[in-house]
N, C-alpha and C positions, 0 to 999 in steps of 0.2 A: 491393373496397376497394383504393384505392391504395397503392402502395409508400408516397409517403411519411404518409400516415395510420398505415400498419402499423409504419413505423421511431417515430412519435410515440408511440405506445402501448408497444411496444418499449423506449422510452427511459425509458416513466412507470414501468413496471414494474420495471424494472433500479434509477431512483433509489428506487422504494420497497422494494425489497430492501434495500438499502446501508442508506437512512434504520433499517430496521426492526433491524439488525445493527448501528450505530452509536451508537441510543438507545431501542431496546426492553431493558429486562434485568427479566425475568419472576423474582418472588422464587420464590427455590431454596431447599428447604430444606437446611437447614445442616450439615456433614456433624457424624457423632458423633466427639465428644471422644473422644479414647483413654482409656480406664480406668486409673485411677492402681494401678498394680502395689500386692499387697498385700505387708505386710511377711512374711519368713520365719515368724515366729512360733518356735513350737519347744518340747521338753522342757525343765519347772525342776523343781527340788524347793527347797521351802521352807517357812517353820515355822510351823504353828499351835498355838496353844495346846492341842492334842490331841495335835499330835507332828507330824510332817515330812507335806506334804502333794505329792505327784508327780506331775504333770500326767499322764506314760504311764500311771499307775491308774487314770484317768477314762475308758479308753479304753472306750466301748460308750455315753457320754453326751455331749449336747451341752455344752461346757464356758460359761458367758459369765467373761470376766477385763474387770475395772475395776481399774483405777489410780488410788487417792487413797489419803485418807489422816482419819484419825480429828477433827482439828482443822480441817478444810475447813468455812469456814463457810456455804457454800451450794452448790457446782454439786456434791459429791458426795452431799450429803441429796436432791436433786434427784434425779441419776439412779439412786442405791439404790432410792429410791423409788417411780420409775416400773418399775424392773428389777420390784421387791418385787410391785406389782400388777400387772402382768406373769405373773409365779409364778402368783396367784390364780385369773389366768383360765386354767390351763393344769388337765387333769382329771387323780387322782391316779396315773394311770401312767403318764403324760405326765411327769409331774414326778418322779416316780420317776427316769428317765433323762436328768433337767439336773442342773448343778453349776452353783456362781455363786463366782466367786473373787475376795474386794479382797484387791488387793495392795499393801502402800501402800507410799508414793513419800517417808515421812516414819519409816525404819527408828528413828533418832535418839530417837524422841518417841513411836512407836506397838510399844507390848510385845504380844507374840500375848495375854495375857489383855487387855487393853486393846480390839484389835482383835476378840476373839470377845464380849464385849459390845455394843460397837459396832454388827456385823454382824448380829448378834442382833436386836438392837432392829427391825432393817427385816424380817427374815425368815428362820428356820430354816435354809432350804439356802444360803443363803451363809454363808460361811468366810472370815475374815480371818488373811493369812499378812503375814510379815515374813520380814528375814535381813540378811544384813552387808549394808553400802550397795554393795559394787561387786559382790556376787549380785544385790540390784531394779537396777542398772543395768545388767547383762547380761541380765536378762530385758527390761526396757524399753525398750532397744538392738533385741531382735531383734525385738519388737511396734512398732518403730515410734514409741516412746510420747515424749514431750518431757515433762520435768520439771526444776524448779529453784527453790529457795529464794528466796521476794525477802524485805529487812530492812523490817518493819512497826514504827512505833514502838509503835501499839496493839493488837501481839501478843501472847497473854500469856508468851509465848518469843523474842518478839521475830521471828517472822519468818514467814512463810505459803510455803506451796510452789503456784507455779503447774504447773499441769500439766493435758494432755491430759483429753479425758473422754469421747470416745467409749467405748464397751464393744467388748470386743475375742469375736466367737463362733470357737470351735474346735470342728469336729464332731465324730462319733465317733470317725472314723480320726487322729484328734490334730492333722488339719490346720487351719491359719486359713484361714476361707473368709468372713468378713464381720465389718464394722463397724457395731455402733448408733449412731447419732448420740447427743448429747446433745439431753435433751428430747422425745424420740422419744415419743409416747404410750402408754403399755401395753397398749393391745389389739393395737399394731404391734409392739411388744416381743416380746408372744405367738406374734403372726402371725410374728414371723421363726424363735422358736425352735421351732416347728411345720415350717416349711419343712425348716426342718434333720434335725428328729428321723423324717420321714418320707421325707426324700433315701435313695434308693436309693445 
């Protein structure tokens, strides 16, 4: 074969490298998001109508904490709810070792006998707590949680509190180690406080 047949091939070769490097791009997959930092979380003690409830006394059960509030007219009947049937599917010594905690975000409006009816109504092991407003904003503060009053006219108090609605799980050792979405199905509610209550 001649030189210059070998410089011609040579030269095809070199332009389809180039081409191949200039407008080949092979989809890549995508690297992973970094995980949004969880918030601190942390010890509170605050009031149920039973008497002061301490988050450090839970310590040997999976905790779940919700944030609402007794006048919420729909995203907290929602996730009690799904929380509630959640409960159901779990078997009784499973359930033995969860706590379900509302805390509400509406001290103003919501009295611990107010909130233990409430609570009641969706399912036994949750407990509704209150306490001064700047006690639920220092526990709210360290979960992370957003809340806030908006002025409704067809309130019957004239105002609705928007706020967060994930459910906040706390494992045995008292640390936050995960959020439920809102809406999350009950058998995945289940399925997470499982995970937890069998975490080495």
């Amino acid at each position: 074969m001649s030189e210059r047949i070998l410089s011609v091939i040579a030269g095809l070769l070199a332009a389809l490298v180039l081409g191949l490097a200039f407008f080949w791009h092979p989809d890549l997959p995508e690297p992973p998001l970094p995980r949004a930092a969880m918030p601190e979380g942390g010890d509170f003690t605050l009031q149920s109508a039973d008497g002061p409830v301490a988050l450090k006394d839970l310590r040997g059960k999976v905790v779940l904490l919700y944030f609402g509030y007794t006048y919420c007219p729909d995203i907290c009947p929602t996730s009690l709810v799904a929380t509630a049937e959640g409960l159901k599917d779990l078997k009784p010594d499973e359930l033995a070792r969860v706590a379900v905690i509302l805390i509400s975000v509406d001290p103003k409006r919501d009295t611990p006998a107010r909130l233990k009816e409430y609570a009641r109504f969706f399912h036994p092991v949750i407990v509704g707590v209150t306490g001064a407003p700047g006690d639920i904003a220092a526990v709210a503060k360290r979960y992370g949680v957003f809340y806030a009053e908006q002025k409704v006219a067809t309130a019957g108090d004239g105002y609705v509190v928007d706020h967060s609605a994930d459910t906040y799980v706390v494992a045995a050792d008292g640390k936050l180690v995960a959020k439920i979405a809102h809406a999350t199905a009950p058998d995945q509610v289940a399925a997470i406080i499982r995970k937890y209550l069998y975490q080495p």
